[in-house]
C-alpha positions in Angstrom: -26.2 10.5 55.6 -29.7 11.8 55.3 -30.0 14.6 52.6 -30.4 18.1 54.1 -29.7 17.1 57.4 -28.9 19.8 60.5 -26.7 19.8 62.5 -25.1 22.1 64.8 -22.3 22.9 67.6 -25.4 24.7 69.7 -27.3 21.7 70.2 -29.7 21.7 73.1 -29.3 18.0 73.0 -28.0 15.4 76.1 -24.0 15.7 76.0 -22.3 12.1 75.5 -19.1 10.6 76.3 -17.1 12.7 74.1 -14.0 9.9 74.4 -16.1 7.5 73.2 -17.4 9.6 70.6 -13.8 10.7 69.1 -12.6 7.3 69.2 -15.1 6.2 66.6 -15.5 8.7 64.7 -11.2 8.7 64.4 -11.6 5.2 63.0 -14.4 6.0 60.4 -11.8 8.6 59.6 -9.3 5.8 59.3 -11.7 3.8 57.2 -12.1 6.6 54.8 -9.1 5.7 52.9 -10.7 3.0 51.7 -14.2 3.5 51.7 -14.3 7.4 50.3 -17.8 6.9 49.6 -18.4 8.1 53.0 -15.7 10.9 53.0 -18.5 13.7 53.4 -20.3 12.0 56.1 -17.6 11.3 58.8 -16.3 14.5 57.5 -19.7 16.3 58.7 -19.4 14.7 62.3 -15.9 14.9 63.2 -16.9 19.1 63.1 -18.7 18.0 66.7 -15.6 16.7 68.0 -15.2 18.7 70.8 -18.3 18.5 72.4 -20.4 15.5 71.1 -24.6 15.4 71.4 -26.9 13.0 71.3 -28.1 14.1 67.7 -24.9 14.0 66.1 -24.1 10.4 68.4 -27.4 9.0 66.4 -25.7 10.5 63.1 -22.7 8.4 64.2 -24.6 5.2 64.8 -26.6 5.2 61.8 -23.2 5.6 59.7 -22.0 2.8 61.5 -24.7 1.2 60.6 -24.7 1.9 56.8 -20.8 0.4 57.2 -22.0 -2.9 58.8 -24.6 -2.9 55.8 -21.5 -2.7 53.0 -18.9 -4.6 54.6 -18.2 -5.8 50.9 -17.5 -2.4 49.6 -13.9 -1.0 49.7 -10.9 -0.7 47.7 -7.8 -2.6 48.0 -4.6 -1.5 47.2 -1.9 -4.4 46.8 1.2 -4.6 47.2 3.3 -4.2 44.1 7.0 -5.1 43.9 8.4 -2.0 41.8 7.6 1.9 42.7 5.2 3.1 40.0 4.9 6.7 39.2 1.1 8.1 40.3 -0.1 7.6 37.0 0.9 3.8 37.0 -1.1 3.0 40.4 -3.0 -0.3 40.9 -6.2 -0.1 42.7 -8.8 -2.9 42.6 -12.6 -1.7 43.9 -14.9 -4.3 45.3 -18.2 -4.6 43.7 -21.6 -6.1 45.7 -21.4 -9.4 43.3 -18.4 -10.5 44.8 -16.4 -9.5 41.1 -13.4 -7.0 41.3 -13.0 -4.0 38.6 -9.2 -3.4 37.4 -9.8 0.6 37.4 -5.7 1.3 35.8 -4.9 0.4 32.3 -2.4 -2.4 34.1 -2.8 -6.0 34.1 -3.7 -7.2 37.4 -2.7 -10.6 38.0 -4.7 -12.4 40.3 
């Protein structure tokens, strides 16, 4: 999202099709559990929920956008065969090189 960036619920802006516009933005909300580098961002339009303009649709598309760019970013979260207490947990995060960074103090097999 662009740095100091306004937006607000009083837009004089063109309305747009608010269904639309909560659908996607629920599903960046989705995605946000693995990508929380864009936690803030899809936090910061799902405030225009209720009545969607054409500014904060163009804030939505150019997230979008910035998702498309980093389909190779994430974290992934595999399925272990014991329960492990919170300070146990396995996470793997994908970096750009196509390498993957062990972030617990766990073995990871591969």
């Amino acid at each position: 999202m662009e740095e100091r960036l306004k937006l607000t619920k009083a837009s004089t802006a063109v309305m747009v099709d608010a269904t639309l516009y909560r659908s996607i933005v629920g599903g960046l909300r989705y995605l946000v559990h693995t990508r929380p580098n864009i936690a803030f961002a899809v936090g910061y339009v799902s405030r225009f929920m209720k009545d969607p303009r054409e500014d904060h649709w163009a804030t939505v598309k150019r997230l979008l956008r910035y998702v498309k760019g980093t389909v190779d970013h994430g974290i992934i979260f595999p399925k272990t065969s014991r329960k492990l207490l919170p300070s146990e947990k396995r996470c793997k995060i994908l970096i750009p090189n196509g390498s993957i960074e062990n972030t617990s103090k766990i073995p990871i097999k591969e």
